[in-house]
N, CA, C and O atoms as a Tripos MOL2 file, in Angstrom:
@<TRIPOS>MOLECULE
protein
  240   239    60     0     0
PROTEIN
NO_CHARGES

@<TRIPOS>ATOM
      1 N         -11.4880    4.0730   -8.2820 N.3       1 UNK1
      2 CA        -12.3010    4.2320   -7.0910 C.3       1 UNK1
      3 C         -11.7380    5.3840   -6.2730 C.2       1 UNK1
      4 O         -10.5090    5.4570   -6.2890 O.2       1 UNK1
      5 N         -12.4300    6.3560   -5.5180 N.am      2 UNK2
      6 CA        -12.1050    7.2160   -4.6190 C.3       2 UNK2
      7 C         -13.2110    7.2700   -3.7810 C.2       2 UNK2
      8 O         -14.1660    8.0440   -3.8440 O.2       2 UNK2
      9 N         -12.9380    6.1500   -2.7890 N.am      3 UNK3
     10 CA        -13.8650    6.0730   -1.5290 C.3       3 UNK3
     11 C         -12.6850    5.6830   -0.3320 C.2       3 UNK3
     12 O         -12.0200    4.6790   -0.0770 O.2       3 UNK3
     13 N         -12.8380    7.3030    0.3520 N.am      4 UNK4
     14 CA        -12.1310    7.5110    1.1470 C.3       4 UNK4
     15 C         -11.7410    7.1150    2.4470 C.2       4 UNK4
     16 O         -10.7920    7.4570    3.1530 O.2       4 UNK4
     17 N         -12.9400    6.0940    2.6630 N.am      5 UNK5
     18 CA        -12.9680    4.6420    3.5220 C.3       5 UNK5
     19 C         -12.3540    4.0170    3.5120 C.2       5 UNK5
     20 O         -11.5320    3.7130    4.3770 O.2       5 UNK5
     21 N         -12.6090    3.4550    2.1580 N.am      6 UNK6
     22 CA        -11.8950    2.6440    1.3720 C.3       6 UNK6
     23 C         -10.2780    3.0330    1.7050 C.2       6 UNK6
     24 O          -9.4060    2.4340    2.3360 O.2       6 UNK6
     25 N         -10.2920    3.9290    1.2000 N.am      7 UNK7
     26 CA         -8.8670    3.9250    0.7030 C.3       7 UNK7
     27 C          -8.1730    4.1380    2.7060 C.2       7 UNK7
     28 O          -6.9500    4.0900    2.5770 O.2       7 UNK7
     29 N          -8.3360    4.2320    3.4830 N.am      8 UNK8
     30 CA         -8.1920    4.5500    4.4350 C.3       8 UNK8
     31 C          -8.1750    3.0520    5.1760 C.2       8 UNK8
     32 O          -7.4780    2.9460    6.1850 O.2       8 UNK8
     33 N          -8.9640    1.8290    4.6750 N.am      9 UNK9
     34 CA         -8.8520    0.9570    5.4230 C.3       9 UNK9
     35 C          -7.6220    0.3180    4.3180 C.2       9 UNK9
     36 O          -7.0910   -0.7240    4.7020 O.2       9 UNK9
     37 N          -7.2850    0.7280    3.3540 N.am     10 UNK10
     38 CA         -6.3950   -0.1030    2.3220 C.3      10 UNK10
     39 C          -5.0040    0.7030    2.8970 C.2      10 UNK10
     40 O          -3.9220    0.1210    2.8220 O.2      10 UNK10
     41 N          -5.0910    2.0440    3.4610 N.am     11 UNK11
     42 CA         -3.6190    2.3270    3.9020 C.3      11 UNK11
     43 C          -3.5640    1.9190    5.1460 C.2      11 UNK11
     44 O          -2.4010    1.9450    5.5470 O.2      11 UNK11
     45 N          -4.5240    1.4500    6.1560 N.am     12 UNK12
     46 CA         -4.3550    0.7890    7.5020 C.3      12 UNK12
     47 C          -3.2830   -0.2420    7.1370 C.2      12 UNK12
     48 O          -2.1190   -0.2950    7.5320 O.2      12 UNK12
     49 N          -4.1200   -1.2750    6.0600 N.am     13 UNK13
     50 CA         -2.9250   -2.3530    5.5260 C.3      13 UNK13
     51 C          -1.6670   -2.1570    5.1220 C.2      13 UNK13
     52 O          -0.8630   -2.8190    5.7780 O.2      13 UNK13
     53 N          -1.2000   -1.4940    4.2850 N.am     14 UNK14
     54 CA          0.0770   -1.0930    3.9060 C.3      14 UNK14
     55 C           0.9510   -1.0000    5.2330 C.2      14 UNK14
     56 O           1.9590   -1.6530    5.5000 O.2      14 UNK14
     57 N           0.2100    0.1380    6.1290 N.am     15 UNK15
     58 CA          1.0770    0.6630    7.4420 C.3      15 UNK15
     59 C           1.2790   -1.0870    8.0120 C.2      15 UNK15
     60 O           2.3950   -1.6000    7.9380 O.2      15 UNK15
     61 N           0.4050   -1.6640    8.4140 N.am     16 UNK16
     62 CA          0.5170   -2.4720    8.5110 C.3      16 UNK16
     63 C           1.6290   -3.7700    8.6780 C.2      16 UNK16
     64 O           2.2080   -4.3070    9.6220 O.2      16 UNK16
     65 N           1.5660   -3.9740    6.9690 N.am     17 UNK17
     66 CA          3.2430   -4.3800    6.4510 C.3      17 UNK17
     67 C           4.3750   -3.4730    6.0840 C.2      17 UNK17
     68 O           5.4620   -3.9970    5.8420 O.2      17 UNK17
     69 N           4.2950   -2.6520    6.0410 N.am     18 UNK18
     70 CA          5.4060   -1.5380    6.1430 C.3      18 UNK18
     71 C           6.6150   -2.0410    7.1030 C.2      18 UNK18
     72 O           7.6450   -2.4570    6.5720 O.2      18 UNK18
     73 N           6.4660   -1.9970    8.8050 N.am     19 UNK19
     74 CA          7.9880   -3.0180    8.7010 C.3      19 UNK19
     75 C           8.3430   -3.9810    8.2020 C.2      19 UNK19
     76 O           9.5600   -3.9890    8.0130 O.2      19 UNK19
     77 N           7.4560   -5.4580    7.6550 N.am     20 UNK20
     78 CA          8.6600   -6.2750    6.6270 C.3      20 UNK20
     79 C           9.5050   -5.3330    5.6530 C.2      20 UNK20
     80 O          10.7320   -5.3810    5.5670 O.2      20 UNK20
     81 N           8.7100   -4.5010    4.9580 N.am     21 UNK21
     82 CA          9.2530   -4.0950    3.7310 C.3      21 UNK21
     83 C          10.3470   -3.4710    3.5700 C.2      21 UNK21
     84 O          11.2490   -3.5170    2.7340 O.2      21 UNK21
     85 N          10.0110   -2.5170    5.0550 N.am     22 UNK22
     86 CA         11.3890   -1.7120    5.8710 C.3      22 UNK22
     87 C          12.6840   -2.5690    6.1160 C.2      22 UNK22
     88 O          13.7710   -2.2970    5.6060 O.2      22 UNK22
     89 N          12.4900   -3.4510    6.8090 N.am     23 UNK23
     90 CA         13.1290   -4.9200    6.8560 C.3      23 UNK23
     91 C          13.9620   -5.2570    5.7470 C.2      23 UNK23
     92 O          15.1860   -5.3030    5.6310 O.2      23 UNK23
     93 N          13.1680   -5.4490    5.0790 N.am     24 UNK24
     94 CA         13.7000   -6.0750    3.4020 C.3      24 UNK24
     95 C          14.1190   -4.9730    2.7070 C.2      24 UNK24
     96 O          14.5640   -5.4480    1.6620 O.2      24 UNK24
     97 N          14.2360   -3.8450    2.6670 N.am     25 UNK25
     98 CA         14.8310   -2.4190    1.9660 C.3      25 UNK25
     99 C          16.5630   -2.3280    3.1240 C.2      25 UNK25
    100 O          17.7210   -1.9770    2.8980 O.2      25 UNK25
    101 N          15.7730   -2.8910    4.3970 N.am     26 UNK26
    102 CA         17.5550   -2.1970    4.9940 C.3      26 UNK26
    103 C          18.5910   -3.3830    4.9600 C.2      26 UNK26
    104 O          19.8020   -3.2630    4.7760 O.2      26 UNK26
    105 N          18.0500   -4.2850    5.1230 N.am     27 UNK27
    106 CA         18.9590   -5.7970    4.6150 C.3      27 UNK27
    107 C          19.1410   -5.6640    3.2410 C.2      27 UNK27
    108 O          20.1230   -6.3730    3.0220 O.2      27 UNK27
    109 N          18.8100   -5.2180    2.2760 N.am     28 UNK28
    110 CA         19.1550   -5.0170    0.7880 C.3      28 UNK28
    111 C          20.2840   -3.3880    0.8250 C.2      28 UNK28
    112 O          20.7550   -2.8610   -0.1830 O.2      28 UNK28
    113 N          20.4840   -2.8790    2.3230 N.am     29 UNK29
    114 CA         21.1480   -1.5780    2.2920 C.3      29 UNK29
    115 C          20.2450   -0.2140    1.6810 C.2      29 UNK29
    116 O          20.7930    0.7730    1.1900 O.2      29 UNK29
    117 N          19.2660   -0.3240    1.7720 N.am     30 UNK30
    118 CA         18.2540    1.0190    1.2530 C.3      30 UNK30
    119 C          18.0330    1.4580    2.3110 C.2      30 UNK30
    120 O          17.5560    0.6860    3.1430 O.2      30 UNK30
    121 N          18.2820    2.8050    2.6720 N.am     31 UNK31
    122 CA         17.7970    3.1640    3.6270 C.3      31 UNK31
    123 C          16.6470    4.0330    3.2830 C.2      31 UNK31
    124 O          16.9370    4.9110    2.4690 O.2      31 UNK31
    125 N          15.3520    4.0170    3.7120 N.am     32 UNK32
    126 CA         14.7400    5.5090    3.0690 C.3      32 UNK32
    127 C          13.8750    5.9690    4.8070 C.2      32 UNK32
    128 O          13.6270    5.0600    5.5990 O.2      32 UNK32
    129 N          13.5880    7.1890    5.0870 N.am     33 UNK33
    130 CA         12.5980    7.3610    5.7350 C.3      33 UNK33
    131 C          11.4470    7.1310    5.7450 C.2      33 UNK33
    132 O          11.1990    6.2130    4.9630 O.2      33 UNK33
    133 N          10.2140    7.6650    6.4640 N.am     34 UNK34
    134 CA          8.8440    7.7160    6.2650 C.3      34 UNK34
    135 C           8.7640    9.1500    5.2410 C.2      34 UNK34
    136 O           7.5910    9.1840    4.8690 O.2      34 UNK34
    137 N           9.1610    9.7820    4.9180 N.am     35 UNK35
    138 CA          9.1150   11.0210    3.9740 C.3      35 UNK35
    139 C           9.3650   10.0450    2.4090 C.2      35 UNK35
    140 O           8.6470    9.9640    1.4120 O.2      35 UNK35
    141 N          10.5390    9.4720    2.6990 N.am     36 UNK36
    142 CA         10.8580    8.5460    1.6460 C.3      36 UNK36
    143 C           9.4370    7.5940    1.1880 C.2      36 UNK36
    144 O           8.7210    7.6820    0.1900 O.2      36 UNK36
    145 N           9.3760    6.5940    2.4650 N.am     37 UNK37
    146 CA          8.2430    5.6620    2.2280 C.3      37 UNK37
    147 C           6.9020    6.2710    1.5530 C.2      37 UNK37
    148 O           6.5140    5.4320    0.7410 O.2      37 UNK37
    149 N           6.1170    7.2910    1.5590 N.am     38 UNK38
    150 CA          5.3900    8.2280    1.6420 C.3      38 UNK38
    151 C           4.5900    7.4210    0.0860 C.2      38 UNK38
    152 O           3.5190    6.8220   -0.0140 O.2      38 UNK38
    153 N           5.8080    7.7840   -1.1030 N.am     39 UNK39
    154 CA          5.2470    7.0790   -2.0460 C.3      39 UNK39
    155 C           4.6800    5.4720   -2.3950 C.2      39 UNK39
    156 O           3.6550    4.9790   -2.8660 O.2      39 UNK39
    157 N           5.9230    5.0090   -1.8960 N.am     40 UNK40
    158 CA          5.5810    3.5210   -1.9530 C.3      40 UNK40
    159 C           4.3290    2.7660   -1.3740 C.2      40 UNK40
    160 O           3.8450    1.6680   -1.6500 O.2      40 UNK40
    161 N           3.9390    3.8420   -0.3830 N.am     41 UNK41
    162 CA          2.1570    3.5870    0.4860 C.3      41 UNK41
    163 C           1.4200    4.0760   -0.5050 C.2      41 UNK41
    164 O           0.5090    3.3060   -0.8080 O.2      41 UNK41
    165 N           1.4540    4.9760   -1.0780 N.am     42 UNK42
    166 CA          0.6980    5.3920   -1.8550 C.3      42 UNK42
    167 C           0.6850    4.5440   -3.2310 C.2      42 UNK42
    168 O          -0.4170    4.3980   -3.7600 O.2      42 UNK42
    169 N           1.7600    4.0020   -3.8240 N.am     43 UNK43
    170 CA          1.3940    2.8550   -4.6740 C.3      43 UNK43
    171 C           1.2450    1.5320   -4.2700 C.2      43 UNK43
    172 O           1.3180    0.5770   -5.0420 O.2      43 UNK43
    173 N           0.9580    1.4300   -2.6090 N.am     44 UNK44
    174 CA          0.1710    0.1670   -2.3340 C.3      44 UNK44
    175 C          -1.0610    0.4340   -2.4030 C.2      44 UNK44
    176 O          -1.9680   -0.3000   -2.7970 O.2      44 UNK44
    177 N          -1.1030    1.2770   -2.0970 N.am     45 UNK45
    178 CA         -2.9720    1.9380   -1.4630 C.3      45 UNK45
    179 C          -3.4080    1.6410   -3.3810 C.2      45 UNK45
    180 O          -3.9710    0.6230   -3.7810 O.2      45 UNK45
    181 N          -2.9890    2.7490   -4.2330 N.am     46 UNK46
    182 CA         -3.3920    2.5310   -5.9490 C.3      46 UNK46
    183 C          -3.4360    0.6330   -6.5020 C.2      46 UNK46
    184 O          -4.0890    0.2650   -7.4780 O.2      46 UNK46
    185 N          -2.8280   -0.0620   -5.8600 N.am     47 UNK47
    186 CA         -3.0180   -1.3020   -6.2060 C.3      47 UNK47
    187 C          -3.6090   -2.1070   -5.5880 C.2      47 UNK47
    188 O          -3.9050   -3.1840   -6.1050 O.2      47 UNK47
    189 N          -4.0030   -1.7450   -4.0730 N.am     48 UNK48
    190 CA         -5.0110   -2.1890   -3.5730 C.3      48 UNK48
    191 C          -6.2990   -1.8860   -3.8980 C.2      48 UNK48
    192 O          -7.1820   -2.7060   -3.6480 O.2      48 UNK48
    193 N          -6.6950   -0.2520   -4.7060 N.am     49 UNK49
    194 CA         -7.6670   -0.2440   -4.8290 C.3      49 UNK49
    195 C          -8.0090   -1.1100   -6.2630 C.2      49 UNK49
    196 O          -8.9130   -1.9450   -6.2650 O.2      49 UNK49
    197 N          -7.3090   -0.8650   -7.3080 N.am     50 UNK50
    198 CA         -7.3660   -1.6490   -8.1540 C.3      50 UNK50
    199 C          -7.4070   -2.7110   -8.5900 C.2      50 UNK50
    200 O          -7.7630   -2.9000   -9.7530 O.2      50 UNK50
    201 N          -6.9740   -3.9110   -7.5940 N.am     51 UNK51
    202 CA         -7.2300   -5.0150   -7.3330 C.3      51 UNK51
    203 C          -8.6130   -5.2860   -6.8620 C.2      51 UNK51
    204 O          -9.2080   -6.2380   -7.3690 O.2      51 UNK51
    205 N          -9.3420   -4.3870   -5.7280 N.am     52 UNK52
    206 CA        -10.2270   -4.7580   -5.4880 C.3      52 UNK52
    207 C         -11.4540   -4.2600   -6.4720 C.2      52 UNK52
    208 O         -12.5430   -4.8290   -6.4040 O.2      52 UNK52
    209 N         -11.1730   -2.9070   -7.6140 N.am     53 UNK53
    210 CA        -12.3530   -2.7480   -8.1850 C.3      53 UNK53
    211 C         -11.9980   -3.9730   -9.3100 C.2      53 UNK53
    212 O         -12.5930   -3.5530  -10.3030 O.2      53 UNK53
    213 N         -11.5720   -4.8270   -9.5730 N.am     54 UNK54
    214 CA        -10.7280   -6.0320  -10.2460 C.3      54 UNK54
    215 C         -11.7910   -6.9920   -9.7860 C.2      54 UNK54
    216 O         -12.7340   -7.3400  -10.4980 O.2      54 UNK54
    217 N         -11.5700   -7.4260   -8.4730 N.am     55 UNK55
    218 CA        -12.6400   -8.0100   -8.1260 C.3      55 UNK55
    219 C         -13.8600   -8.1690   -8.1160 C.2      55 UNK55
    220 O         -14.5360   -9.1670   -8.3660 O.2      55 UNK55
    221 N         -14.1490   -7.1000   -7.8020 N.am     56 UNK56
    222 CA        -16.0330   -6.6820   -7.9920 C.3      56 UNK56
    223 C         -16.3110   -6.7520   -9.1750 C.2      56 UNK56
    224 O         -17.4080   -7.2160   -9.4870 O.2      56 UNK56
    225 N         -15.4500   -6.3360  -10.1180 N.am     57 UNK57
    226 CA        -16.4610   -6.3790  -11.9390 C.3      57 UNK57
    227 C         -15.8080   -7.9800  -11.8850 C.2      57 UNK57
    228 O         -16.9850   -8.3290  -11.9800 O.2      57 UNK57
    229 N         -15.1010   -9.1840  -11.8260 N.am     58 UNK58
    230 CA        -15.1050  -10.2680  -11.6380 C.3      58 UNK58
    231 C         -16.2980  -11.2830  -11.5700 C.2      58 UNK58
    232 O         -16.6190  -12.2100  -12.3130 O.2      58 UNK58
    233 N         -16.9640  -10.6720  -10.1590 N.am     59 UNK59
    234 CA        -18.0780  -11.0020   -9.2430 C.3      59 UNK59
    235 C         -19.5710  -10.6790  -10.0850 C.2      59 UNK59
    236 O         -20.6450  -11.2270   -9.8340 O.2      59 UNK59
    237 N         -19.3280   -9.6710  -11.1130 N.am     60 UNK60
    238 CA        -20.4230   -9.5070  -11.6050 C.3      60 UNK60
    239 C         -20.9830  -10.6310  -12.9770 C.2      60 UNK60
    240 O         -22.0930  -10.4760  -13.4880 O.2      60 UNK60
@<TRIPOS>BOND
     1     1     2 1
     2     2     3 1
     3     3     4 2
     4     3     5 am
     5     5     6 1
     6     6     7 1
     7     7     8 2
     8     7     9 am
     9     9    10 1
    10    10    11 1
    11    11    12 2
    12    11    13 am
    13    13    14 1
    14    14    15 1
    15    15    16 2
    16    15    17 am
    17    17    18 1
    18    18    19 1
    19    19    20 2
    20    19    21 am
    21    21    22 1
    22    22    23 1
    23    23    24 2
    24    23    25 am
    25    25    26 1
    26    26    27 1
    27    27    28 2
    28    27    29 am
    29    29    30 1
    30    30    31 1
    31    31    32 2
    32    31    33 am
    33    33    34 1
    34    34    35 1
    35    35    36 2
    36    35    37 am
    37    37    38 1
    38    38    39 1
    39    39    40 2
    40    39    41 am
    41    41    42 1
    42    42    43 1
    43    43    44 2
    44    43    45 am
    45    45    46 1
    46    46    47 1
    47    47    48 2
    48    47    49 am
    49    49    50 1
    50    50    51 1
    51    51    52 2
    52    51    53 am
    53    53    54 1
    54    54    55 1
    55    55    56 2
    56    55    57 am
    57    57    58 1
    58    58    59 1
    59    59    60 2
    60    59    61 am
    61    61    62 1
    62    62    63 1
    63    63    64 2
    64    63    65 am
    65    65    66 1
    66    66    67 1
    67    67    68 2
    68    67    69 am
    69    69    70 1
    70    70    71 1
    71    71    72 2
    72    71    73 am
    73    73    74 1
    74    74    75 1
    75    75    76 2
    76    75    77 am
    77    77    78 1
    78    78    79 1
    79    79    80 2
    80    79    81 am
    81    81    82 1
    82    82    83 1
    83    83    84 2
    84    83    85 am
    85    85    86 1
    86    86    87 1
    87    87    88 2
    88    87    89 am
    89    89    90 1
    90    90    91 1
    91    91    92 2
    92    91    93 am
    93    93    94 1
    94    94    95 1
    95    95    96 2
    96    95    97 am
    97    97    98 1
    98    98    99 1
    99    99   100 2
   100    99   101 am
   101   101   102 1
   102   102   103 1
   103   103   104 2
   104   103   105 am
   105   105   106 1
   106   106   107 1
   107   107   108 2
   108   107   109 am
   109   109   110 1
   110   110   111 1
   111   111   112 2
   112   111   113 am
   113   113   114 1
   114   114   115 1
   115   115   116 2
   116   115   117 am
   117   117   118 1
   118   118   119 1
   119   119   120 2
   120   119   121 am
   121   121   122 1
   122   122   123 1
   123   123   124 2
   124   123   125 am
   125   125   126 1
   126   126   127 1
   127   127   128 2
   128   127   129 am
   129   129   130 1
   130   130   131 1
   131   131   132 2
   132   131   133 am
   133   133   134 1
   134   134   135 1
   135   135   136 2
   136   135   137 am
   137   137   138 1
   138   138   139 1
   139   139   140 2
   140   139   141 am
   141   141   142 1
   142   142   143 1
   143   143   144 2
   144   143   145 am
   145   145   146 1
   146   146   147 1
   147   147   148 2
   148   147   149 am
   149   149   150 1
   150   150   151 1
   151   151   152 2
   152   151   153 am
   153   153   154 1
   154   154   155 1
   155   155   156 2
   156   155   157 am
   157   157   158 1
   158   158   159 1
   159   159   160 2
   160   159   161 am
   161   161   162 1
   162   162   163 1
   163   163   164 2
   164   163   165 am
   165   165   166 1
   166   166   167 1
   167   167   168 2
   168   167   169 am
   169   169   170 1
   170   170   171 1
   171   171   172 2
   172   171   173 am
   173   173   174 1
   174   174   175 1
   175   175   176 2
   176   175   177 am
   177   177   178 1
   178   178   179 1
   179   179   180 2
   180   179   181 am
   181   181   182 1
   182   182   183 1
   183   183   184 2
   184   183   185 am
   185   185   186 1
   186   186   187 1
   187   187   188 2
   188   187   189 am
   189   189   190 1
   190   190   191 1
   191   191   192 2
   192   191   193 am
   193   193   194 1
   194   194   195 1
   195   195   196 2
   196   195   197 am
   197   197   198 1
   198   198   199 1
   199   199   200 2
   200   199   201 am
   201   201   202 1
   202   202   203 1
   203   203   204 2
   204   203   205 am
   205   205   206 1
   206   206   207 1
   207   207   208 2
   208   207   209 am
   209   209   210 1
   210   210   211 1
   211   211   212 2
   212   211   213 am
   213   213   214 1
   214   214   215 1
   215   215   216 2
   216   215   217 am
   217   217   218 1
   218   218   219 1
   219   219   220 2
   220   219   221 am
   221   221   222 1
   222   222   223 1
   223   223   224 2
   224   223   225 am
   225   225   226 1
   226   226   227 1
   227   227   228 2
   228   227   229 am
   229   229   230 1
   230   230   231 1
   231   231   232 2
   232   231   233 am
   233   233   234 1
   234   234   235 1
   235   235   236 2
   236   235   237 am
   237   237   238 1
   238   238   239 1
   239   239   240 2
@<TRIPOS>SUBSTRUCTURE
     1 UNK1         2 RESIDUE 1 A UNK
     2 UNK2         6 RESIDUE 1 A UNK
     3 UNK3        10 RESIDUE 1 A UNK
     4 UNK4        14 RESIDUE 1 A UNK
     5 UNK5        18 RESIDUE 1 A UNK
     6 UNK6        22 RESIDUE 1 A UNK
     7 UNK7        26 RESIDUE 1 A UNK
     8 UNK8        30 RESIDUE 1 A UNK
     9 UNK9        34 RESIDUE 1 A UNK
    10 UNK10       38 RESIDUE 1 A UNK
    11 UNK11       42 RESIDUE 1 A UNK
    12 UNK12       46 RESIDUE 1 A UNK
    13 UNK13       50 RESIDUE 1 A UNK
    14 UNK14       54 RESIDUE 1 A UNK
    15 UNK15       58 RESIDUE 1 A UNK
    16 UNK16       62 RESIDUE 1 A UNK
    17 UNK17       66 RESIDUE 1 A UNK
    18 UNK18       70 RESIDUE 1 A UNK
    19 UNK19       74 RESIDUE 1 A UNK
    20 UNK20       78 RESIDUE 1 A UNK
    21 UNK21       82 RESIDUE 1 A UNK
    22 UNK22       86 RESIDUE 1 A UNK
    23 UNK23       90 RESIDUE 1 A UNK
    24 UNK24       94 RESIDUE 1 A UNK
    25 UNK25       98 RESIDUE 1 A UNK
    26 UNK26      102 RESIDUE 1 A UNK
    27 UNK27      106 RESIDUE 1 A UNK
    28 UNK28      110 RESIDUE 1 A UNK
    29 UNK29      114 RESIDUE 1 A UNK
    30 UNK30      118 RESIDUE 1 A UNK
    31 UNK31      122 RESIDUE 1 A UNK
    32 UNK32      126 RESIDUE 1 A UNK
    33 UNK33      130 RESIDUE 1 A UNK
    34 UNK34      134 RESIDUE 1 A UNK
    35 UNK35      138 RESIDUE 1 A UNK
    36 UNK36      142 RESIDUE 1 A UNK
    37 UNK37      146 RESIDUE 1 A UNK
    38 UNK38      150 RESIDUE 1 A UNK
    39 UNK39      154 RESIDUE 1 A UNK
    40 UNK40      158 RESIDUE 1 A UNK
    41 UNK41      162 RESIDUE 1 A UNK
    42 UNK42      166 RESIDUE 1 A UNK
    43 UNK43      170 RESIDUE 1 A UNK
    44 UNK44      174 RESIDUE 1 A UNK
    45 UNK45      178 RESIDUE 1 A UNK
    46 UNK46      182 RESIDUE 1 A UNK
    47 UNK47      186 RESIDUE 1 A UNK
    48 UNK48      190 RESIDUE 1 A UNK
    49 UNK49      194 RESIDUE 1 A UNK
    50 UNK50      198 RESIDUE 1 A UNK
    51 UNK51      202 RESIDUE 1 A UNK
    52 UNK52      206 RESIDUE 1 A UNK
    53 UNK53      210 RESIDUE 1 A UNK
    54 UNK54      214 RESIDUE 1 A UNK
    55 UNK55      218 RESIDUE 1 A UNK
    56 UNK56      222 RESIDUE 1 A UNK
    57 UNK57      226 RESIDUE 1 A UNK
    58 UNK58      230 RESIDUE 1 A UNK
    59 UNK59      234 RESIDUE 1 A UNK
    60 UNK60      238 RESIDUE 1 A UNK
């Protein structure tokens, strides 16, 4: 899928939970930035979309 809506309300979410995760990376001693984080949103956003085109052919 590349619907840029889409994918825009699926990185709202990520940002979203992004401090637990931050949370759980610096209590494990990881430190990374938002330059760092950069990817890891971006393979939430790819599995959010994929989950949801997952869904829809499901539904059909």
């Amino acid at each position: 899928m590349n619907n840029p809506e889409m994918n825009m309300k699926f990185m709202q979410i990520a940002m979203k939970h992004l401090p637990e995760g931050k949370k759980f990376l610096d209590e494990k001693g990881i430190e990374l930035n938002m330059e760092d984080l950069q990817p890891m949103l971006e393979l939430l956003v790819n599995v959010m979309s994929e989950a949801y085109e997952l869904g829809k052919e499901e539904t059909k």
